[in-house]
MIMAR-679841 format. One record per residue (C-alpha): residue number from 1; x, y, z; residue in one letter. Coordinates in steps of 0.001 Angstrom, whole numbers. Each point is the difference from the previous one (the first is absolute). Layout:
% residues N
nr/u/v/w/rest
NUM/X/Y/Z/A .
...
END
This chain:
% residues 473
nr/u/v/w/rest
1/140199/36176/60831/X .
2/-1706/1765/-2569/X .
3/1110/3242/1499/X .
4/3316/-697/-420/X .
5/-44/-685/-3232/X .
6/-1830/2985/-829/X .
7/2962/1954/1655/X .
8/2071/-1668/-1808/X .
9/-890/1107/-3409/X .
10/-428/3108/1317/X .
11/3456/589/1187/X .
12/1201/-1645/-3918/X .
13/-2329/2240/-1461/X .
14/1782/3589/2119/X .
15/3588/-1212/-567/X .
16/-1005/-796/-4253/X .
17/-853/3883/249/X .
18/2687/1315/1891/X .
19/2468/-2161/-2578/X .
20/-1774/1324/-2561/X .
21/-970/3277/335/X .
22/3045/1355/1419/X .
23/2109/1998/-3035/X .
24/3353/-989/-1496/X .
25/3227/1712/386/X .
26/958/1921/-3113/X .
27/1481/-1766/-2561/X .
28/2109/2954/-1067/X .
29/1500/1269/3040/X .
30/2847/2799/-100/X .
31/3130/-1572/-409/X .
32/3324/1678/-76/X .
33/1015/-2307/-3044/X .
34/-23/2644/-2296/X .
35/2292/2206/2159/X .
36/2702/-2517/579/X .
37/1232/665/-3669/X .
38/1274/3416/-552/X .
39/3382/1781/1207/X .
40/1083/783/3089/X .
41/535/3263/1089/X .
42/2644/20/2975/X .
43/-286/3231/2408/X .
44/3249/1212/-1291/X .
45/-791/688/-3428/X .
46/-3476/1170/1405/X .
47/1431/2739/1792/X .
48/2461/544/-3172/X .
49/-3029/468/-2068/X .
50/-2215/1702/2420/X .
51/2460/3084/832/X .
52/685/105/-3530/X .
53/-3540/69/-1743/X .
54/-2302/708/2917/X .
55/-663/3785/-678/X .
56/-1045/662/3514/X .
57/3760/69/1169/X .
58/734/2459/-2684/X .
59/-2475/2259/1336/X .
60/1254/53/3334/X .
61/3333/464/-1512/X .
62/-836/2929/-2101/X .
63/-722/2086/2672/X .
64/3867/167/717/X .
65/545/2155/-3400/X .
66/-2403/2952/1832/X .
67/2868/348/2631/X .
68/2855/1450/-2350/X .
69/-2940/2856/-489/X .
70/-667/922/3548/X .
71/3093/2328/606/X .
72/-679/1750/-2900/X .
73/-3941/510/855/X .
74/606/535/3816/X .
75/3266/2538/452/X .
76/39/3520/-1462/X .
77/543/-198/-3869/X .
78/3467/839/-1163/X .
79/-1399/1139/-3329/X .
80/1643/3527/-1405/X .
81/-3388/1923/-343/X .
82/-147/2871/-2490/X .
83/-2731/2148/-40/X .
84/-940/2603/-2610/X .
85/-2416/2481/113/X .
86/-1070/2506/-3237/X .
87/-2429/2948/-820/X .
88/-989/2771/-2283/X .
89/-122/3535/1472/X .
90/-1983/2607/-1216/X .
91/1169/3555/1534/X .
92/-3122/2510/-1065/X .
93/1588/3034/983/X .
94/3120/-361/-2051/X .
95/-2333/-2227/-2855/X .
96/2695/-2581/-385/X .
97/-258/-3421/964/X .
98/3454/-2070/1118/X .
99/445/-3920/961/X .
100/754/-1110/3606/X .
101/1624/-3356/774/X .
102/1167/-1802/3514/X .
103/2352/-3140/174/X .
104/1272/-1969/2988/X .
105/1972/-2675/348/X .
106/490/-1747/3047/X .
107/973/-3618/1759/X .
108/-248/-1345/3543/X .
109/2631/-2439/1269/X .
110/-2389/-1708/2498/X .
111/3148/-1674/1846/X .
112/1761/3518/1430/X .
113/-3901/1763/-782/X .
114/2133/2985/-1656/X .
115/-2229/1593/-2974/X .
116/2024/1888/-2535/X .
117/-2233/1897/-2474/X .
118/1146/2500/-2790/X .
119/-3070/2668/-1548/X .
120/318/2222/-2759/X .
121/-3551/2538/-467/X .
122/-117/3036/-2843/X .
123/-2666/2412/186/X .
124/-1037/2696/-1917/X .
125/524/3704/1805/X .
126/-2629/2360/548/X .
127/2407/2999/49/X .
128/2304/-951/-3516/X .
129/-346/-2148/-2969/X .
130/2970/-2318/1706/X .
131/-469/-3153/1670/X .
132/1125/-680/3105/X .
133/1527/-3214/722/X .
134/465/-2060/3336/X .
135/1892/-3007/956/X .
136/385/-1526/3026/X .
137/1790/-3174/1122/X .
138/-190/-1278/4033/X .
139/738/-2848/2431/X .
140/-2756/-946/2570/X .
141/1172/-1899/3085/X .
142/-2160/-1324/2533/X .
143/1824/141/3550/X .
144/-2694/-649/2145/X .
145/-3116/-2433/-677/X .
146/2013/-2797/-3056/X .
147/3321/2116/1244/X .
148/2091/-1587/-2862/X .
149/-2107/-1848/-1262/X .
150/-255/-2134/3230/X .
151/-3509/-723/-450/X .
152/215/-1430/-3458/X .
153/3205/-2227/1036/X .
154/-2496/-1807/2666/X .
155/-2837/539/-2301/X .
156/2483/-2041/-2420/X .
157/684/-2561/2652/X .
158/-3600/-777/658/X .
159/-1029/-910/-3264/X .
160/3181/-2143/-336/X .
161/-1301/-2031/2601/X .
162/-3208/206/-914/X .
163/1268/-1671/-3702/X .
164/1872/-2734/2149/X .
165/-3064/-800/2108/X .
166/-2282/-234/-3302/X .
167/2788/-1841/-1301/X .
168/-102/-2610/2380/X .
169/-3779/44/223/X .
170/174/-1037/-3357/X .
171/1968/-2658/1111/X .
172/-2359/-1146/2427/X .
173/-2934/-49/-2596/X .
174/1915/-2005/-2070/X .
175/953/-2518/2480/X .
176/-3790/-352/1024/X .
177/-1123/-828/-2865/X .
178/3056/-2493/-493/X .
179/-1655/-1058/3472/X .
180/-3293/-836/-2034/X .
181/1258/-1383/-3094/X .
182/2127/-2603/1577/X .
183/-3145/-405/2089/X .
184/-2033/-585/-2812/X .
185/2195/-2870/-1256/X .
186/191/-1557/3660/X .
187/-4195/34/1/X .
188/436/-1818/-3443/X .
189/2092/-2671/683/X .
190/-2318/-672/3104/X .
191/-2801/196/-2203/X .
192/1711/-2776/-2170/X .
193/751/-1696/2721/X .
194/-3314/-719/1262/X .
195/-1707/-318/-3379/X .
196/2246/-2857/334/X .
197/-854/-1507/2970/X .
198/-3730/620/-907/X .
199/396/-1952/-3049/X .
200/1667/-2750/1738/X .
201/-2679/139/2953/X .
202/-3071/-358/-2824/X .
203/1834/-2785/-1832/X .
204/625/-1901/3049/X .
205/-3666/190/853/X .
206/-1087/-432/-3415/X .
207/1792/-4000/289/X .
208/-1430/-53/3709/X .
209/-3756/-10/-1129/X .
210/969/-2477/-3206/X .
211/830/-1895/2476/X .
212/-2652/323/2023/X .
213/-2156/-940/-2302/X .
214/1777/-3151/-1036/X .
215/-305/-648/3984/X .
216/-3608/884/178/X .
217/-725/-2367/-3386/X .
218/1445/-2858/1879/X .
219/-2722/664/3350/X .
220/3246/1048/1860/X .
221/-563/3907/85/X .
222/-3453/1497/952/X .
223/-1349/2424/-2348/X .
224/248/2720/2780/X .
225/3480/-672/-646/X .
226/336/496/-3517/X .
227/-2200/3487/980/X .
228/2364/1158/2737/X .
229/2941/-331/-3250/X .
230/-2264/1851/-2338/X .
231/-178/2935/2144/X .
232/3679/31/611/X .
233/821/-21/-3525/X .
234/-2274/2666/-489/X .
235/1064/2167/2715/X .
236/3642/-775/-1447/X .
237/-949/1685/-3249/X .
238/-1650/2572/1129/X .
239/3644/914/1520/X .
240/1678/-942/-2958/X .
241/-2677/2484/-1395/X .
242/1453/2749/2234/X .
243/3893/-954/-228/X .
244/210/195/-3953/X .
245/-2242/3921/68/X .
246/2964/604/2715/X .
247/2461/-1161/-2303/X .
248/-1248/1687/-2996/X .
249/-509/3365/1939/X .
250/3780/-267/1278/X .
251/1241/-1083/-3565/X .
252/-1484/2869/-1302/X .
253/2328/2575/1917/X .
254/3071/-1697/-385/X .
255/-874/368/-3652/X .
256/-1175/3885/484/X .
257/3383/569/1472/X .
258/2058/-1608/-2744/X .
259/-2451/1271/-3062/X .
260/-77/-3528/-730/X .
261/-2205/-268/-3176/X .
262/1601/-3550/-1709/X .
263/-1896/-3431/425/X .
264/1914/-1797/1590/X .
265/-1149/-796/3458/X .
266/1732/1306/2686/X .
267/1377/-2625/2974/X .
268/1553/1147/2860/X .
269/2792/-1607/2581/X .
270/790/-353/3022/X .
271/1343/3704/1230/X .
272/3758/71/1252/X .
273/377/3430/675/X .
274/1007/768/3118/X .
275/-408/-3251/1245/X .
276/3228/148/2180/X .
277/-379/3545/1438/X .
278/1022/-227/3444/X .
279/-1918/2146/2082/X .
280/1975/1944/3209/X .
281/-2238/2524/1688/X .
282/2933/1640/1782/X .
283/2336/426/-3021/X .
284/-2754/623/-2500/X .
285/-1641/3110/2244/X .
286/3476/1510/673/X .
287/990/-125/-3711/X .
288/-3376/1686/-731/X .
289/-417/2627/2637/X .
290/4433/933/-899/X .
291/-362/-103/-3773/X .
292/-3262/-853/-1464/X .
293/-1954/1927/-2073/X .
294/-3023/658/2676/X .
295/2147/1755/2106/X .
296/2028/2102/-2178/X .
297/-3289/1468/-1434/X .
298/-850/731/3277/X .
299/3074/1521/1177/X .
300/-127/1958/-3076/X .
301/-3703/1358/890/X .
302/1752/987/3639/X .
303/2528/1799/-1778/X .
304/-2009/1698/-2553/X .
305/-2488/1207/3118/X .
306/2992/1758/1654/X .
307/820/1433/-3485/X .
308/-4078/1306/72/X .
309/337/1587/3459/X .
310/3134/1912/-922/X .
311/-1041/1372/-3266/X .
312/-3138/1132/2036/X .
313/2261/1581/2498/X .
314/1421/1662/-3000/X .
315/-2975/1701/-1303/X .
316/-772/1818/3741/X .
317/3147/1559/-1228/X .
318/-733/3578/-1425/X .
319/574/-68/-3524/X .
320/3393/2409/-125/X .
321/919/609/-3953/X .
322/3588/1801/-700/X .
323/-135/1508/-3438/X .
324/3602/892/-2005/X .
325/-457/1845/-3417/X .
326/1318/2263/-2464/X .
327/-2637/2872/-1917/X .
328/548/1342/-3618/X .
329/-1897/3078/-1060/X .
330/468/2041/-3288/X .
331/-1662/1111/-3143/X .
332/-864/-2292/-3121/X .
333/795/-3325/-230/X .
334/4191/184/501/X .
335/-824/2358/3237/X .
336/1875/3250/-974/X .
337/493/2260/2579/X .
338/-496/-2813/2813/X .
339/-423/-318/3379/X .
340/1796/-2976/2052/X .
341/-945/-733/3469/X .
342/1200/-3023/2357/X .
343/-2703/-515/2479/X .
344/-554/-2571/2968/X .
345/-2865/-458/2972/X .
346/-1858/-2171/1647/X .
347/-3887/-1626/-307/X .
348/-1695/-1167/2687/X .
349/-3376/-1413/151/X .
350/-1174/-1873/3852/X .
351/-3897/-439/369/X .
352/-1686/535/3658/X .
353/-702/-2380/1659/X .
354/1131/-2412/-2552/X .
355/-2733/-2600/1031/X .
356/-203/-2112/-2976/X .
357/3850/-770/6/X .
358/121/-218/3631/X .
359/-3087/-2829/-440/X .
360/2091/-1895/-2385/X .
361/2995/33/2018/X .
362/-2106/-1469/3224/X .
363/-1422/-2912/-2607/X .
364/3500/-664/-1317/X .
365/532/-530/3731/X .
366/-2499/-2512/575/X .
367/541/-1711/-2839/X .
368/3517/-693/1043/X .
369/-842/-1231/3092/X .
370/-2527/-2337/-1956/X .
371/2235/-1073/-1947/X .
372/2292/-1187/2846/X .
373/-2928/-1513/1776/X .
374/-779/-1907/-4041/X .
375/3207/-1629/330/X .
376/81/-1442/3032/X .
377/-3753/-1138/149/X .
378/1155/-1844/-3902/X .
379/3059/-1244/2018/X .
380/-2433/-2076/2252/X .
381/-2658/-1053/-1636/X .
382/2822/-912/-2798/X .
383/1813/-2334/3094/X .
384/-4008/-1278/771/X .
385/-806/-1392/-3346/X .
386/3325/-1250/-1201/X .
387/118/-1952/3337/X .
388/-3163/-1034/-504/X .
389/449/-903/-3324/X .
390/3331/-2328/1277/X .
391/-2566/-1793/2241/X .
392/-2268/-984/-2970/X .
393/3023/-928/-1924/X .
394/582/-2327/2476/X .
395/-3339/-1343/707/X .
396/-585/-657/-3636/X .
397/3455/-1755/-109/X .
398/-1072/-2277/2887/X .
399/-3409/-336/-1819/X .
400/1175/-1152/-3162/X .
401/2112/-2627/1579/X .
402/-2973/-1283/1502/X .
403/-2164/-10/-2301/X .
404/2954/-2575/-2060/X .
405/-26/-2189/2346/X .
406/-3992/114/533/X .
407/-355/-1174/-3785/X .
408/2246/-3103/575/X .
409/-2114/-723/2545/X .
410/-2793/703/-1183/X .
411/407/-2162/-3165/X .
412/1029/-3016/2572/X .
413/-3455/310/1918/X .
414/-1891/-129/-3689/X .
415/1946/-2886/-1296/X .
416/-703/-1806/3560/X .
417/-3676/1760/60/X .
418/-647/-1323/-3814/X .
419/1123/-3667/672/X .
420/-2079/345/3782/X .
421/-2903/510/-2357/X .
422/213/-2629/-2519/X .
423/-74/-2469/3218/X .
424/-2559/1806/1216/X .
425/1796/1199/3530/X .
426/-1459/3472/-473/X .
427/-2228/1700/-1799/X .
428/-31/2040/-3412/X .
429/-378/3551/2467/X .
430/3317/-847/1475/X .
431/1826/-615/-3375/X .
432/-2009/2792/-1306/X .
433/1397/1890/3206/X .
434/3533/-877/-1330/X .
435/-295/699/-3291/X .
436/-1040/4064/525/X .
437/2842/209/2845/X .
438/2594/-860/-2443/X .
439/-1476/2249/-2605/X .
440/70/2708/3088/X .
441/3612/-859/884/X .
442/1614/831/-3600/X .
443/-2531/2953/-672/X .
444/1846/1394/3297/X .
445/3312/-549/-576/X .
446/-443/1465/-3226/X .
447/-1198/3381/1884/X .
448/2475/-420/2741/X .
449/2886/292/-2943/X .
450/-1683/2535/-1907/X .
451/-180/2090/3123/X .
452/3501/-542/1210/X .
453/845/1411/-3807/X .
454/-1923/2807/509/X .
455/789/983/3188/X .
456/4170/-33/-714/X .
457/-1007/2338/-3127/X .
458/-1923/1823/2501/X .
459/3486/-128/2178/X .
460/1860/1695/-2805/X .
461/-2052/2524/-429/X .
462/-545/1433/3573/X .
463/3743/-75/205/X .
464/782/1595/-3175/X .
465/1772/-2814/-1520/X .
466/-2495/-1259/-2822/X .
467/1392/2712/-2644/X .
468/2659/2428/-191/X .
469/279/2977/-2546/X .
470/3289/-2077/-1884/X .
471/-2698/-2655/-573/X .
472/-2636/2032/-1445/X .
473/-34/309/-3898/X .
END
């Protein structure tokens, strides 16, 4: 008997310090209170903003004013070139000293590669005290290696295409990170999302353990009980905790992207964008692989290979010059007593072996052949992911649906878990148990959603239909 009652106070004593020992919940917690005032930012005047203040698109977008340059800095210049060259002669046998000039003028017209030049040279004699004069003007032609120009025409062609391909790389870039910064509202809104289901989760908890304790004062609940709440609420803030640094973190580069300095807090909604895009593997692939921009730039890079490998063929060529002129010689500077002369030939220069040209023409080769090879390895792996992606798409449709009708039920087995409890049928683990798989069940089909957004963005992108050049400012 006496042993009993020992144990007894014993037991008292252990539960007094459990009861009281065991810390508080805060009595601050994080609260989203002070973000449900402020404005709310849908994602159509975020992107407005965004693409309009967010310098990072202007500096993908300045990179298309280099292009009007690269003709100019890549073909032969069409500049008129004058040339002048003067001196002082000193003659020490005669002891007289005379000037001696040379000027040329001369253009190239890159597109036919005919040079026309025009030279005019005085010199003092060694034999009189008269100058003599010389002019001379001439046509060079290549007919051989860039016969007519042909070289520079392709030459021409190649960096058109290569302007088009940068052109729509630019594109691309710009898309991407269109990509991201609709991205970047999409990880917001989730963000927002679960701060708010966090909040909701903690508060809900919070009233649980009042009322546990209202239970426990009236010897219904144990003080185990009351302990088992207690750490739930605490590991409920501590996720709170986490959700509003989230939050803040994703807040933060919505308002990067805008430049958003004001005060007013920033709220967003729920994204419609692209909400009803209908996805068609079939239709969506054709349209890309007949007309979209990933395969134009590629059949561009085919075309400008071919364009490599015949320029290269061009320079094996010998390099044939036919030159046309007309020669003026005479005394002083109005040539009296001249000499006229119509003269024509032929320049030819042709290295042996030729091995550096003949070792560009063999890369040009491969690289063609490469470049063939580049577009049909993109053309599969592009059919792999986009049909993988249409798979996702679907799962994450399927998902979502689920995970609706999971919180309905879910929220049925609490409400029947919570009155099972008060009547004692189960115990606190099992409402517990309820409690965190409804909190589970709307954290996931908040992620399911989010990812389904995503993933249609990420739809419109792989098949070039996220941005055009019309809709870039």
């Amino acid at each position: 008997m006496k042993r009993k009652i020992i144990n007894f106070f014993i037991i008292i004593f252990l539960l007094g310090i459990c009861s009281i020992g065991t810390p508080e919940p805060s009595d601050n917690p994080v609260s989203t209170d002070e973000i449900k005032q402020g404005r709310v930012l849908t994602i159509k005047e975020f992107i407005q903003q965004a693409t309009a203040k967010d310098t990072e698109f202007e500096n993908i977008l300045i990179d298309e004013l280099v292009l009007q340059y690269q003709r100019d800095l890549s073909l032969p210049a069409r500049d008129i070139v004058f040339y002048i060259k003067t001196q002082y002669d000193f003659i020490l046998d005669q002891e007289r000293e005379e000037p001696e000039a040379t000027m040329t003028l001369s253009k190239l017209f890159p597109l036919t590669g005919t040079t026309i030049s025009g030279e005019y040279k005085t010199t003092p004699s060694y034999t009189s005290i008269k100058h003599s004069s010389d002019m001379t003007y001439s046509i060079t032609q290549p007919v051989a290696q860039n016969a007519f120009g042909r070289s520079t025409r392709m030459l021409d062609k190649i960096i058109g295409i290569e302007v088009d391909v940068a052109k729509h790389q630019i594109v691309e870039a710009y898309e991407d990170y269109f990509a991201t910064i609709i991205g970047a509202y999409y990880d917001w809104h989730e963000a927002y999302e679960n701060l708010k289901i966090g909040e909701s989760s903690y508060k809900e908890n919070v009233k649980l353990l009042d009322n546990i304790k209202e239970r426990q004062k009236s010897k219904i609940a144990n003080p185990i009980d009351v302990n088992k709440i207690k750490l739930q609420v605490f590991e409920k803030e501590e996720q709170l905790i986490e959700l509003q640094e989230l939050y803040e973190k994703a807040l933060n580069i919505v308002k990067t992207a805008i430049r958003y300095e004001q005060g007013e807090e920033l709220l967003p909604s729920s994204p419609s964008l692209y909400r009803d895009l209908a996805i068609s593997f079939e239709d969506d692939f054709k349209t890309l692989t007949t007309s979209g921009r990933t395969f134009k730039i590629l059949e561009m890079l085919e075309e400008k290979s071919s364009l490599d490998v015949a320029r290269s063929a061009d320079d094996l060529l010998p390099s044939i010059d036919f030159i046309f002129g007309y020669n003026m010689k005479g005394d002083e500077m109005a040539f009296e007593q001249s000499d006229n002369m119509i003269f024509m030939g032929v320049t030819l220069d042709f290295p042996f072996p030729d091995q550096v040209d003949r070792a560009e023409y063999y890369i040009d080769e491969i690289e063609e052949r490469k470049s063939r090879l580049t577009t049909n390895n993109v053309y599969y792996s592009l059919y792999n992911d986009i049909k993988n992606l249409a798979l996702a798409i679907k799962r994450e449709e399927k998902l979502y649906k689920i995970a609706d009708d999971k919180i309905e039920l879910a929220q049925d087995v609490l409400e029947a878990e919570s009155e099972n409890y008060t009547y004692g049928k189960v115990t606190l683990n099992d409402y517990i148990d309820a409690v965190n798989s409804l909190d589970r069940t709307r954290f996931n089909k908040v992620t399911h959603e989010q990812q389904l957004r995503k993933y249609k963005i990420e739809w419109l992108r792989l098949t070039d239909k996220l941005i055009s050049r019309s809709e870039i400012r």
